[in-house]
MARDREN-402407 format. One record per residue (C-alpha): residue in three letters; x, y, z. Coordinates in steps of 0.2 Angstrom, whole numbers, plus 5000, padded with zeros to 4 digits. Example, Ala and Ser with C-alpha at 12.3 -4.5 7.8 and 13.67 -1.06 7.14 Angstrom:
2
ALA506249785039SER506849955036
END
This chain:
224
UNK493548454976UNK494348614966UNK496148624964UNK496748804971UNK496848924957UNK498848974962UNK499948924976UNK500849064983UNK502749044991UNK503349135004UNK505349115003UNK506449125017UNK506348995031UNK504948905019UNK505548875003UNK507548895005UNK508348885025UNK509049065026UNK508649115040UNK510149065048UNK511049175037UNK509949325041UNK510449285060UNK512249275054UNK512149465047UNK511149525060UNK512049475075UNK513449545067UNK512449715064UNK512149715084UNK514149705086UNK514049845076UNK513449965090UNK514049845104UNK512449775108UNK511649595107UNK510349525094UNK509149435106UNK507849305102UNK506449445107UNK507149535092UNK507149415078UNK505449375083UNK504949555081UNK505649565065UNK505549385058UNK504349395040UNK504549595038UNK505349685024UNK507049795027UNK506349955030UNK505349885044UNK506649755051UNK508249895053UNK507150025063UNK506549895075UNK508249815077UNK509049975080UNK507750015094UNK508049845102UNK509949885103UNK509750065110UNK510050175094UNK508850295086UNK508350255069UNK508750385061UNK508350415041UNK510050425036UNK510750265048UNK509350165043UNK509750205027UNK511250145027UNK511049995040UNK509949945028UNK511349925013UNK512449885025UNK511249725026UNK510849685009UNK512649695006UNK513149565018UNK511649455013UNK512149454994UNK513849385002UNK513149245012UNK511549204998UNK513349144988UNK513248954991UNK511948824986UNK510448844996UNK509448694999UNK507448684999UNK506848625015UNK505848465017UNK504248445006UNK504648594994UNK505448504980UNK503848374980UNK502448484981UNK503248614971UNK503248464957UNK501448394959UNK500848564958UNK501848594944UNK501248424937UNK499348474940UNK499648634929UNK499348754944UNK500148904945UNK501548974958UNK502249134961UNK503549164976UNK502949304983UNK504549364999UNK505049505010UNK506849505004UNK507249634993UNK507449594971UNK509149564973UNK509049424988UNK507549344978UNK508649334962UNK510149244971UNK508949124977UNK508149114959UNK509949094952UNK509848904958UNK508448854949UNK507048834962UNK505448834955UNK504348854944UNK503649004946UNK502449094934UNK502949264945UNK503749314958UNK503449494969UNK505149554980UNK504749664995UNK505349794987UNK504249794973UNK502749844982UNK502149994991UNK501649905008UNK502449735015UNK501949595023UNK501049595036UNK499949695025UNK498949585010UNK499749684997UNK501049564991UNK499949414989UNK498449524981UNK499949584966UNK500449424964UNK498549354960UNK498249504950UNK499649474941UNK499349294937UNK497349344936UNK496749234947UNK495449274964UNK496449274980UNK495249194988UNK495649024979UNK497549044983UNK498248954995UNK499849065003UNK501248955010UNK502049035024UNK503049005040UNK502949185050UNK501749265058UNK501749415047UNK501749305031UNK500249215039UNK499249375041UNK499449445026UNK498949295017UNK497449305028UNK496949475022UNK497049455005UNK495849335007UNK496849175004UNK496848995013UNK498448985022UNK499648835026UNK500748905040UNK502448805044UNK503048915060UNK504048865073UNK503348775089UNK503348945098UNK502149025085UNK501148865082UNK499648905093UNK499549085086UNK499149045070UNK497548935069UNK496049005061UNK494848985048UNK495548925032UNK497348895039UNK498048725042UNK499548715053UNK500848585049UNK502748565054UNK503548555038UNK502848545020UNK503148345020UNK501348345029UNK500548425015UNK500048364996UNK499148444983UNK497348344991UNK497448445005UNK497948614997UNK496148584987UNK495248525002UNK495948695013UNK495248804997UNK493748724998UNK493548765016UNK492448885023UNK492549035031UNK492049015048
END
């Protein structure tokens, strides 16, 4: 059994828990214009970059996504995100482990997100790690669900995607780890669980349930 050649992190709601903050700031968006920020909506946007996510929130709460209010919804948010990123933000159960035996097995790891540079770095800031790269959505052309962002993060750490394995938890960030051509450990919640099974993908409920054994085993996996 091979060791991957990289392991790819998605980051928020896998590595660090913020997706509670992005709810904080997008139900505050919604009061913006009146409106409520419903479950259907962080579900249709859960995973995406910015300029995906405001157009779609601003259709869910009756506004017309204009250039120019996208525009500037969309600083509005990174703005207020900056703000609440200001604390320690703790990795959720199972990253600091596997993080480290992958680290220990001289694998690399590159955290490969939707947020923007400036989100990423925050989360940087507190010495989570370590990563031999790391690819913000707004560093390439075409975000997740496309396989962009996991094929520049292999390229950059010259490795074939299709002996990553992509650590995700949304369904977006599953898909596009799945079209680069990567194995794929998906932690989603229980509402998405049944969604994401395929080849090459194990589903787990947190990242205690996985070791480095079974990142090797997943690579080694056919595609079927």
């Amino acid at each position: 059994m091979s060791l991957p050649a990289a392991v790819l992190w998605d980051m928020d709601g896998l590595l660090v828990d913020t997706e509670p903050l992005w709810t904080v700031a997008e139900h505050e968006l919604a009061s913006r214009y009146g409106a409520r920020f419903t479950a259907a909506a962080k579900a249709a946007i859960v995973g995406t970059r910015l300029d995906v996510a405001v157009p779609l929130l601003l259709g869910h709460f009756g506004v017309e996504p204009t250039p120019d209010r996208v525009a500037a919804d969309t600083t509005w948010l990174l703005a207020r995100m900056v703000r609440l990123f200001d604390r320690p933000l703790e990795p959720l159960p199972g990253v600091t482990q596997l993080l480290g035996s992958v680290a220990h097995a001289g694998v690399p790891q590159a955290l490969v997100s939707s947020s923007y540079r400036v989100l990423v770095d925050a989360v940087l800031a507190q010495g989570t790690g370590p990563f031999a790269t790391t690819v913000a959505g707004d560093e390439v052309t075409r975000g997740k669900p496309d396989p962009e962002p996991y094929l520049t993060a292999a390229a950059r750490l010259g490795v074939p995607p299709d002996q990553c394995v992509v650590l995700e938890d949304s369904p977006s960030g599953v898909a596009a780890g799945r079209a680069a051509g990567c194995a794929v450990v998906a932690v989603p919640d229980a509402a998405a669980a049944s969604l994401l099974t395929g080849a090459r993908t194990l589903v787990v409920a947190s990242l205690t349930d996985v070791d480095l054994t079974d990142l090797a085993a997943l690579v080694d996996r056919t595609n079927d």
